[in-house]
N, C-alpha and C positions, 0 to 999 in steps of 0.2 A: 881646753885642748884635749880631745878626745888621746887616748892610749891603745896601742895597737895590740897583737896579743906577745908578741916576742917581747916586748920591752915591757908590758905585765910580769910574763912569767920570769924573764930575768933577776926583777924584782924581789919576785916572791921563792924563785931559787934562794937567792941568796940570804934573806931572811930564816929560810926553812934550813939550810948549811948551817944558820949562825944558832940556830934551834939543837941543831944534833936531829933532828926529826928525820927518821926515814922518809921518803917520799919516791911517789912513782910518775909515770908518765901520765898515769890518768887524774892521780891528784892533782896534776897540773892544770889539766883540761877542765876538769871539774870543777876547778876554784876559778878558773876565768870563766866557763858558763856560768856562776852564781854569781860572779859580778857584773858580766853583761845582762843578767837575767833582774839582779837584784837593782842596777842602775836604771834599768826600764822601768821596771814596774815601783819604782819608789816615788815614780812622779802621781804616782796614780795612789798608792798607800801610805808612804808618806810613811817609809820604813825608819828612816834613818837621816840626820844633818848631814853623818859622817857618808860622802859621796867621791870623793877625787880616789883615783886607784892608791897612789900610794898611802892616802890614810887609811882608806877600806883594808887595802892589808897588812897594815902593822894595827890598828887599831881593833879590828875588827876580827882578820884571818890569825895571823901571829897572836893575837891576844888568847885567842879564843882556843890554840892549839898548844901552848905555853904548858899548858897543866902534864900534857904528853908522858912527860920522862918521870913524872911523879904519881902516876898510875901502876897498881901490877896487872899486865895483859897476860896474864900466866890465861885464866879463865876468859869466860866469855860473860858479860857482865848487861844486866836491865835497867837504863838508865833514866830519870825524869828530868828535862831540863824547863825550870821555874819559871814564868817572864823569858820566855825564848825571845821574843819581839821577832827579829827576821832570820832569827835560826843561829843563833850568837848566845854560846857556844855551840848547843847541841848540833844542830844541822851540820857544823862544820866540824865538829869530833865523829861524828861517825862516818865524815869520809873516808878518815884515816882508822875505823874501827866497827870495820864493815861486817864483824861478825856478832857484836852485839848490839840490844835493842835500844832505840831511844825514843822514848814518847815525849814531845815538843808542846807544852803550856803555855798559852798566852789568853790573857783576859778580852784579848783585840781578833775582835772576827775576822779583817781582812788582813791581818799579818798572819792568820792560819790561814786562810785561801792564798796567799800568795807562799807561804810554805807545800802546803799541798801540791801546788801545782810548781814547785821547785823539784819537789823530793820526784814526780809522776817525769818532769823532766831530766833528773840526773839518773832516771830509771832504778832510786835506791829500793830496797826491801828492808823491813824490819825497821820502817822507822811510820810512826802516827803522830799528826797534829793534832790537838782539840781544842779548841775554845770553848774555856771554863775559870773558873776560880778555884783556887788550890784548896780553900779552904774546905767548899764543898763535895770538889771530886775528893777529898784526904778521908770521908768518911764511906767512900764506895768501894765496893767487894773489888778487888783484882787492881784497886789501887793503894789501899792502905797498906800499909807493914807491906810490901810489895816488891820494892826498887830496892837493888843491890849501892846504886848510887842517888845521889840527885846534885844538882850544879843549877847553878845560877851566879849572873853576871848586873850591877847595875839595876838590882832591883827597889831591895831595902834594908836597915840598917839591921845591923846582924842577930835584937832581940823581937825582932817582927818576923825574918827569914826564918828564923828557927822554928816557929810556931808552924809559917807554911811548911817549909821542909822533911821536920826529924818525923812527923806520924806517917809520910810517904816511905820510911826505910823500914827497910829488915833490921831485926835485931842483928849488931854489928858492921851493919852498913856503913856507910860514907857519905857524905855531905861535901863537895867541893862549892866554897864561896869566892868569887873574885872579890877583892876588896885594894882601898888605896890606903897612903899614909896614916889613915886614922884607926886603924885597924885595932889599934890597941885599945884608945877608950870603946871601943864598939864591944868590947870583948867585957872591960868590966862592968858596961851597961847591960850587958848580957847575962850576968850569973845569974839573976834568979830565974831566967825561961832556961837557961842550961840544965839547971837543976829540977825546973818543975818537968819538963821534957825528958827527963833523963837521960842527957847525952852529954857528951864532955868535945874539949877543944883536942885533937890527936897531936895536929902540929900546926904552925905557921910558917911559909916559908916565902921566902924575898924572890920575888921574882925577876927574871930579865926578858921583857919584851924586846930583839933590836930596833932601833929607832924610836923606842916609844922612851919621850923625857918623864912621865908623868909615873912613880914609884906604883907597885905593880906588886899584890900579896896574895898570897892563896890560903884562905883558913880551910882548915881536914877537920871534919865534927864527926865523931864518932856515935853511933845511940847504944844505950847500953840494958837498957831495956825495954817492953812495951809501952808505948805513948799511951798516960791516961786516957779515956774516952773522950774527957770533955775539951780536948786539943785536937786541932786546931777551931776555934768559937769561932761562932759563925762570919760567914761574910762581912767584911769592915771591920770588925772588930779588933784585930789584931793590928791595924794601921793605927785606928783612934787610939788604944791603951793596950800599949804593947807590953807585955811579963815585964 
């Protein structure tokens, strides 16, 4: 049974109230064009399982905006999101974060053409998609040591992420990773790419998605100086034998 748009966005009101999350008339609008825009074309791209409105939006929109209240917006901030797939997180943090930049990574050609023609839809500015691997854009001019942030959601275990992620930041930058209950052995299988990377854990913090049963952690990686050269190794390499 198809979902109308009032009984969407009632929906996603009330998730967004149970957030603390400011929210405007147009973020309204905008997150029901990205769901009827994202439920079309997923038949054709094959975005995502996750399809029925109310899981799209706790699972997907609320997850994805969760991190919100644990940002400082004092500044205006360059963001990379990893493994964007169909703009989860990024695409939907910079609805609500419309004055800084996000450039949107995914390995998958047609989840960046159906990003592209999302972003040319919601008429955003300052946001780019590419399809590439992280490993090899992590050694390109204007992307290395670059990003004030980077974020990714559901990619991979957190001593593989780190290898893609910490060479994409500015000294001092941020690293926000979604992660689930396992977060903590993820973390002591992580020490030695923390250390060869030289980036430290900042905080972890427990999340509350509403409606979402399934436990819900945000790890903050800090880098604390410049990534050796020879990180991130080449393409696959970091999946097959990860630090």
């Amino acid at each position: 049974m198809e979902i109308n748009k009032d009984d969407f966005i009632n929906k996603l009101e009330k998730g967004l109230k149970e957030l603390n999350i400011y929210y405007s008339q147009q973020h309204l609008d905008q997150l029901w064009q990205y769901y009827c825009f994202f439920k079309k074309e997923n038949k054709k791209y094959n975005l995502s399982s996750i399809t029925k409105a109310e899981e799209v939006i706790k699972k997907h929109f609320l997850d994805s905006l969760v991190i919100l209240k644990h940002l400082d917006l004092r500044e205006k901030k360059r963001w990379l999101d990893i493994g964007t797939g169909a703009g989860f997180p990024g695409l939907v943090l910079k609805l609500f974060l419309p004055g800084d930049s996000f450039y949107l990574l995914d390995s998958s050609a047609k989840k960046i053409n159906f990003l592209n023609q999302l972003s040319y839809k919601l008429d955003l500015q300052g946001i780019r998609a590419t399809h590439g691997r992280a490993e090899d854009l992590a050694r390109v001019d204007g992307w290395r040591a670059s990003f004030d942030h980077v974020s990714s959601r559901a990619v991979a275990s957190l001593n593989i992420l780190l290898e893609y992620a910490v060479p994409f930041l500015k000294v001092g930058g941020s690293a926000f990773f979604y992660k689930g209950p396992e977060y903590k052995s993820e973390i002591e299988a992580a020490e030695k790419a923390l250390d060869l990377l030289d980036a430290q854990i900042k905080t972890s913090i427990k999340l509350d998605v509403p409606g979402l049963e399934a436990e819900r952690y945000l790890l903050v990686i800090e880098k604390l100086k410049e990534s050796d050269e020879k990180y991130p190794r080449r393409a696959g390499i970091p999946n097959k034998r990860p630090l």
